[in-house]
C-alpha positions as CSV (number, residue, x, y, z in Angstrom):
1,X,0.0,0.0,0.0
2,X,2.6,2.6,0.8
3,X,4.4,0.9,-2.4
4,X,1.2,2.6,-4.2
5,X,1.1,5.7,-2.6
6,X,4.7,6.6,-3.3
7,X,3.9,6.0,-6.8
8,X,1.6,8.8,-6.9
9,X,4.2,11.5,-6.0
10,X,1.7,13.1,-3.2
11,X,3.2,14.1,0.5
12,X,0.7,13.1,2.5
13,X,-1.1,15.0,4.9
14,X,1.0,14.5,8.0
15,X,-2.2,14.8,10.6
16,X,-3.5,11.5,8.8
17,X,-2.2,8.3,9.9
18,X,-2.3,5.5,7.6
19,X,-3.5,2.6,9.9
20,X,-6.6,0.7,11.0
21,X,-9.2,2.6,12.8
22,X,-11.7,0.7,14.8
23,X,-14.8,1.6,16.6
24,X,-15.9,0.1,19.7
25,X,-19.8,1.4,19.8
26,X,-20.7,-1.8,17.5
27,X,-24.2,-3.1,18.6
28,X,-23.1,-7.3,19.0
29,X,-26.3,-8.5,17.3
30,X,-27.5,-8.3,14.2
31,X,-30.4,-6.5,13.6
32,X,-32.1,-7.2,10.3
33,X,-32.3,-10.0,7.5
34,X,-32.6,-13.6,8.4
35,X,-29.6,-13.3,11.5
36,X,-31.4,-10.8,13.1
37,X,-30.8,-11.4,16.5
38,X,-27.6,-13.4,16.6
39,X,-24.2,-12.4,17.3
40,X,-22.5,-10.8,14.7
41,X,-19.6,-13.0,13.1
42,X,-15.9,-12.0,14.2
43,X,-14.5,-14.4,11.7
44,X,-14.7,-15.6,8.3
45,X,-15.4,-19.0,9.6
46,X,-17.9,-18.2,11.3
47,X,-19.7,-16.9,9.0
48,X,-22.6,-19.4,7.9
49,X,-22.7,-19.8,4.3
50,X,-20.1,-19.9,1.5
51,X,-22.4,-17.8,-0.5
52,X,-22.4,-14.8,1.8
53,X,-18.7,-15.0,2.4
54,X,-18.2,-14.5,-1.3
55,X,-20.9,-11.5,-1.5
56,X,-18.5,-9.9,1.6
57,X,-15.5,-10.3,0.3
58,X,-16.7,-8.7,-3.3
59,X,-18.1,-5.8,-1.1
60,X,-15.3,-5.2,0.7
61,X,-13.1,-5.3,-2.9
62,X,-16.0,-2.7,-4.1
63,X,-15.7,-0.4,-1.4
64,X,-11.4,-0.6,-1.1
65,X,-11.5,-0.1,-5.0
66,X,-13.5,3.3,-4.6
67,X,-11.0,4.4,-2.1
68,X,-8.1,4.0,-3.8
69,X,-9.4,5.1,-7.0
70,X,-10.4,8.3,-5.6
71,X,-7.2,9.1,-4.8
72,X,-5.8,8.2,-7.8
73,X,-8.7,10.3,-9.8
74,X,-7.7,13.4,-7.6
75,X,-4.1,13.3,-8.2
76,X,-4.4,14.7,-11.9
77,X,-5.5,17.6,-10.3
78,X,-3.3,17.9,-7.4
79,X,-0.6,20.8,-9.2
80,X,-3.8,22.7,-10.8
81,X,-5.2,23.6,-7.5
82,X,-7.3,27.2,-7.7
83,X,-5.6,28.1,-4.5
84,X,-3.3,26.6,-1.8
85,X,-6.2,26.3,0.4
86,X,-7.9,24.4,-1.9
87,X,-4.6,22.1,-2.4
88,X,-4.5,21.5,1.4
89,X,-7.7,20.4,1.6
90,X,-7.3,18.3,-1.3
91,X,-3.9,16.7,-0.4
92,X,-5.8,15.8,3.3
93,X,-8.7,13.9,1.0
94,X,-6.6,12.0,-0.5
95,X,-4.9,11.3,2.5
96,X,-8.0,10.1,4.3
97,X,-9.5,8.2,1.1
98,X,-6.0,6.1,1.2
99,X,-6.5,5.2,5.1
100,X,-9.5,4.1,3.8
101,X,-8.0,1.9,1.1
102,X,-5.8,0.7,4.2
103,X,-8.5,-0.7,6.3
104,X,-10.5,-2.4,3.4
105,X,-6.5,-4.2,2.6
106,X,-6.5,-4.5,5.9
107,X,-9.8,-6.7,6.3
108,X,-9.2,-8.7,3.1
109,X,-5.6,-9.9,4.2
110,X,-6.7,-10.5,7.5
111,X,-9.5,-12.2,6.9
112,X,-9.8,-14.0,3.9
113,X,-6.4,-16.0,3.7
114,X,-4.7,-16.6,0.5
115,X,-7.8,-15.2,-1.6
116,X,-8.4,-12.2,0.3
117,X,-4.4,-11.3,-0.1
118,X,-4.6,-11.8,-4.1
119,X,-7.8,-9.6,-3.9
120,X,-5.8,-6.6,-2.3
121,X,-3.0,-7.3,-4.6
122,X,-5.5,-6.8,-7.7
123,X,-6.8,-3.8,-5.8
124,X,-3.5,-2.0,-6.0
125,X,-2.6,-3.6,-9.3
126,X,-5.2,-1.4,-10.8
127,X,-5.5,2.2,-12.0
128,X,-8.0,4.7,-12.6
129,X,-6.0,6.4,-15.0
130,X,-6.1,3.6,-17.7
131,X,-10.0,3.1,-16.9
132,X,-9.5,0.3,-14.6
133,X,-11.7,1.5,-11.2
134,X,-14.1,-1.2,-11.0
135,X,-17.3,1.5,-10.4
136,X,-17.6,3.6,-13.6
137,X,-17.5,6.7,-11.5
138,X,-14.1,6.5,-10.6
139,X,-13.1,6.3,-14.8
140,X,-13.8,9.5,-15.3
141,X,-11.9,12.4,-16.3
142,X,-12.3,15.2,-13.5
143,X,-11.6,19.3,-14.5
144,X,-12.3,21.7,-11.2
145,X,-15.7,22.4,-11.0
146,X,-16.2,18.9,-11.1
147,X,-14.0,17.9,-8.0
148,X,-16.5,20.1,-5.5
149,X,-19.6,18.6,-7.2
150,X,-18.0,15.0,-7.2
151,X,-16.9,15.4,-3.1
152,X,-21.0,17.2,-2.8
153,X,-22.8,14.5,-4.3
154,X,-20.5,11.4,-5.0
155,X,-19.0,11.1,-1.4
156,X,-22.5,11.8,-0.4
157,X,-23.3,8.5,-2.0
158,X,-20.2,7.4,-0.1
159,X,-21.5,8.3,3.5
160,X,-24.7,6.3,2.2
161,X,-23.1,3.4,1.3
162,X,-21.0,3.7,4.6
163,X,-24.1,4.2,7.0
164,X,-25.7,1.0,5.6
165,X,-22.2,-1.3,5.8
166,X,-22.2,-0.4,9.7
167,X,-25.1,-2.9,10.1
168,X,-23.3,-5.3,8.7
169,X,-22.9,-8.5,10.1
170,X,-19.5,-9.0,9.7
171,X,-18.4,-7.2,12.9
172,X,-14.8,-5.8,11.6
173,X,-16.1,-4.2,8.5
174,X,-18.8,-3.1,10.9
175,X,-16.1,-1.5,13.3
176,X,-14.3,0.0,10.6
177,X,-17.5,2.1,9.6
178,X,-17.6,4.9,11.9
179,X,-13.7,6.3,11.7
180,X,-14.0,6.1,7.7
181,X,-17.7,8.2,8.2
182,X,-15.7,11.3,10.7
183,X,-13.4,11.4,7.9
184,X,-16.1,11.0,5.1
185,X,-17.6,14.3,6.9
186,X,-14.8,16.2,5.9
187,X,-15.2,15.1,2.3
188,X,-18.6,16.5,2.1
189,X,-17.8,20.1,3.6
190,X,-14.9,20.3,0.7
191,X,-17.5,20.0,-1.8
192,X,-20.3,21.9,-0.8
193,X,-18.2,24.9,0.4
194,X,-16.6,25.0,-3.0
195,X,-19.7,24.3,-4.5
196,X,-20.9,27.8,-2.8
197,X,-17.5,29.7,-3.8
198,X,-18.4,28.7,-7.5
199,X,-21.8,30.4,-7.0
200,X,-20.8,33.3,-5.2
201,X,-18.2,33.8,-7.8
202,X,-20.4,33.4,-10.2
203,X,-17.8,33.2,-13.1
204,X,-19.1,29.7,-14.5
205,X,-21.9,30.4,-16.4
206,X,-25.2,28.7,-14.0
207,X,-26.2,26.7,-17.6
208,X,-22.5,25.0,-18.1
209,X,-22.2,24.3,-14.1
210,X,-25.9,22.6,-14.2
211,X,-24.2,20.4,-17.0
212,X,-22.0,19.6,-15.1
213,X,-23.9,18.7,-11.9
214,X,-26.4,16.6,-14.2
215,X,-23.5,14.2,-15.4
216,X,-22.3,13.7,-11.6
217,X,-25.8,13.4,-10.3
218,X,-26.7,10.9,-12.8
219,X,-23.2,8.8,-11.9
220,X,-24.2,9.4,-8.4
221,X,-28.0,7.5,-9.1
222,X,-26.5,4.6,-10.7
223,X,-24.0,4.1,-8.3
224,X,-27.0,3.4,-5.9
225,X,-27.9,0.5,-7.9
226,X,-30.9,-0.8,-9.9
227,X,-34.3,0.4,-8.4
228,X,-35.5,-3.2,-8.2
229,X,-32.6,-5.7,-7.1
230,X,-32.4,-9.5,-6.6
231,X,-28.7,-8.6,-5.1
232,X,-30.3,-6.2,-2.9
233,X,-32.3,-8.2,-1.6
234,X,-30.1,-10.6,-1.4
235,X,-27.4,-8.5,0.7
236,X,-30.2,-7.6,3.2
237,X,-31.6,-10.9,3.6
238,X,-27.9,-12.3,4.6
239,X,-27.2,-9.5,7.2
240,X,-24.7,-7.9,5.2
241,X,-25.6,-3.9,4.9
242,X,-28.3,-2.4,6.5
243,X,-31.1,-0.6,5.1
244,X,-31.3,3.1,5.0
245,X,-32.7,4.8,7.8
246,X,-32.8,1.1,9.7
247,X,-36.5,1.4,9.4
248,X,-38.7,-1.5,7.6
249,X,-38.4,-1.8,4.0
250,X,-39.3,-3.9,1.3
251,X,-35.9,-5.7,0.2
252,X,-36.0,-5.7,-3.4
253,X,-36.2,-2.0,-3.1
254,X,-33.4,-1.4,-1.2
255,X,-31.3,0.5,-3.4
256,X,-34.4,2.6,-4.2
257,X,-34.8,3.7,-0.3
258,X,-31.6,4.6,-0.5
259,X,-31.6,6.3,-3.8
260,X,-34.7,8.5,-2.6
261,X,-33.3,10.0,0.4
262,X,-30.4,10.9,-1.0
263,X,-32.3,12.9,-3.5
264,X,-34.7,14.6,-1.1
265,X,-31.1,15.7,0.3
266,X,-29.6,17.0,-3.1
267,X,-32.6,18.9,-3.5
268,X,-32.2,20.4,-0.1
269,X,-28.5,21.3,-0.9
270,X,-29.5,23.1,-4.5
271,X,-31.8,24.9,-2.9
272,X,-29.1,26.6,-0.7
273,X,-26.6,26.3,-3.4
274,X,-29.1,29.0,-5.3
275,X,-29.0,31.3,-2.3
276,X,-25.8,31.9,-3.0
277,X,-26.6,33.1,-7.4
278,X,-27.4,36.3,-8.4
279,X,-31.3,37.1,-8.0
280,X,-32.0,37.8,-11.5
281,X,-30.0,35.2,-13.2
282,X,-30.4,31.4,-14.0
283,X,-30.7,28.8,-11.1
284,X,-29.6,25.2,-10.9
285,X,-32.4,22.2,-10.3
286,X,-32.1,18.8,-9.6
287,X,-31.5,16.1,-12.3
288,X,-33.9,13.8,-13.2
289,X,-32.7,10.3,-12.0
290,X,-34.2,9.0,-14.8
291,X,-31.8,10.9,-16.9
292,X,-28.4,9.5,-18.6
293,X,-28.8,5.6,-16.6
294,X,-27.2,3.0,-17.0
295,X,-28.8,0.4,-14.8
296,X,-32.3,0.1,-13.7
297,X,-35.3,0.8,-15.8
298,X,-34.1,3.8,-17.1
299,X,-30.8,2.3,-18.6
300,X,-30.6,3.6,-22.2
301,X,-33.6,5.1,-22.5
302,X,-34.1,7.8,-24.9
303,X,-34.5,11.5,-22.7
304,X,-36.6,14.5,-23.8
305,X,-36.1,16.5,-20.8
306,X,-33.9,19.6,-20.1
307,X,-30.9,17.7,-19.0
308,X,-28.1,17.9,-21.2
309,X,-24.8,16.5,-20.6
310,X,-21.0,18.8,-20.9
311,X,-19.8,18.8,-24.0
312,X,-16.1,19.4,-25.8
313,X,-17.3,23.5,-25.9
314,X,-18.2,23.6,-22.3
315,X,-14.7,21.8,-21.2
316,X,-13.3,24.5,-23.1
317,X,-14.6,27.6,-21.8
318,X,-13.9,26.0,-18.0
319,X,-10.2,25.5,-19.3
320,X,-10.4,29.5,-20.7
321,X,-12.3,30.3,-17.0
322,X,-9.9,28.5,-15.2
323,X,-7.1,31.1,-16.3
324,X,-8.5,33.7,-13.8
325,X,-7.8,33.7,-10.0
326,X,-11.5,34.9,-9.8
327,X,-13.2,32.1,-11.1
328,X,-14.0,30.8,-7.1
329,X,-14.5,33.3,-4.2
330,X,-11.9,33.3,-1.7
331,X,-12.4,30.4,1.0
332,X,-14.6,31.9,4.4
């Protein structure tokens, strides 16, 4: 792992330890699915099917692979920071979202013997530079504006995903949850404050930002899954990640749960975002979640809406705004 973050050519942030985190609050039973009620499993063994074994161990690959691949993603735009404050904050992300990578290693070659070692192997084996990150997210190709919308919405999915694995029935992925989520907190406030500085700035023109947004809001639905899922239902039925909100829910709709409240939040955060925009001018609205899918029921489906997706023109003006020290207020 360190092997891997030398590569990248980043000085870490030196208030971030790369180690294991582990919380001690960890309810011991399990509380939903068909294990409800029992002890949660401190060992691979004891885990009670082969089946649900395999589904952890690809989880715990899934989530490892975004954390690494963030960092990865970040790093081409490490050296074109707006400002230094912006650079710090960015250097400490990827800081964090390596730790993260850490503790996911960590689980899969403590815990899962010789194949759980060749899984971390693969992990750092692969790169999202030549398109490699397992989630499709990770592939792409971030300019500025971009990196405060992805750390808005797409670690928002993140802290999401996170929430749900703390139920999880496996107790050290479980205990690894809550360090990973303090530090996920931090994630989100990089976003959503430069988020604001773009408004407030209000160099970007609304209609090319709202582009923007709609490609990363319509990763950010996908990444939630299909709105009706066998694996879903699957994954709760085994113990294995909780659903939202720990309320009742109807399994195969998991993801959808999920999916919805993280939408009702988005629109929330636009809202406050257009606070910040001139009166008079243009505001920014939520995407459609059926737009630009690619799982689900919406997957490929022609789209007559507003919704539009960036194009070569739009990158090319950001480049041209990019030039000025202006484009983003200065940091509160």
């Amino acid at each position: 792992m360190r092997e891997w973050h030398r590569e990248l050519d980043v000085t870490p942030d030196p208030d971030v330890v790369l180690t294991t985190k582990f919380s001690d609050a960890v309810d011991a039973e399990i509380r939903f699915g068909r294990y409800a009620g029992e002890r949660r499993w401190e060992s691979v063994a004891e885990i009670p099917q082969p089946q649900i074994k395999d589904e952890l161990l690809r989880l715990i690959v899934w989530q490892g692979d975004s954390e690494v691949r963030a960092v990865e993603q970040a790093r081409q735009l490490l050296d074109s920071a707006p400002t230094e404050h912006d650079r710090r904050r960015l250097v400490r992300h990827m800081s964090e979202e390596t730790r993260h990578g850490w503790q996911m290693a960590y689980l899969l070659v403590t815990h899962f013997g010789d194949e759980g070692r060749r899984a971390a192997r693969e992990l750092l084996e692969r790169r999202a530079t030549r398109g490699e990150a397992l989630l499709e997210m990770f592939n792409v190709k971030l300019n500025w504006v971009d990196v405060f919308s992805w750390h808005n919405w797409g670690d928002r999915v993140g802290k999401y995903q996170l929430t749900m694995f703390a139920g999880c029935g496996f107790a050290p992925f479980a205990r690894s949850i809550a360090p990973m989520l303090r530090e996920e907190g931090f994630h989100l406030v990089i976003g959503y404050q430069g988020m604001q500085r773009i408004c407030a700035a209000a160099r970007v023109p609304v209609e090319i930002h709202q582009r923007y947004i709609n490609r990363m809001l319509a990763i950010c639905y996908d990444a939630f899954g299909a709105e009706v899922s066998s694996r879903a239902e699957r994954i709760y039925d085994w113990g294995l990640k909780a659903p939202w909100g720990g309320g009742e829910i109807d399994p195969p709709r998991a993801n959808e749960a999920a999916r919805a409240a993280f939408i009702a939040e988005a629109h929330k955060l636009l809202g406050l975002l257009n606070q910040r925009l001139p009166e008079d001018g243009a505001k920014l609205y939520l995407t459609d979640p059926r737009f630009n899918r690619h799982n689900g029921p919406y997957a490929a489906r022609a789209w007559d809406g507003p919704e539009q997706l960036p194009t070569p023109e739009d990158e090319a003006a950001l480049q041209e705004i990019f030039k000025s020290p202006g484009w983003i207020a200065p940091a509160a």
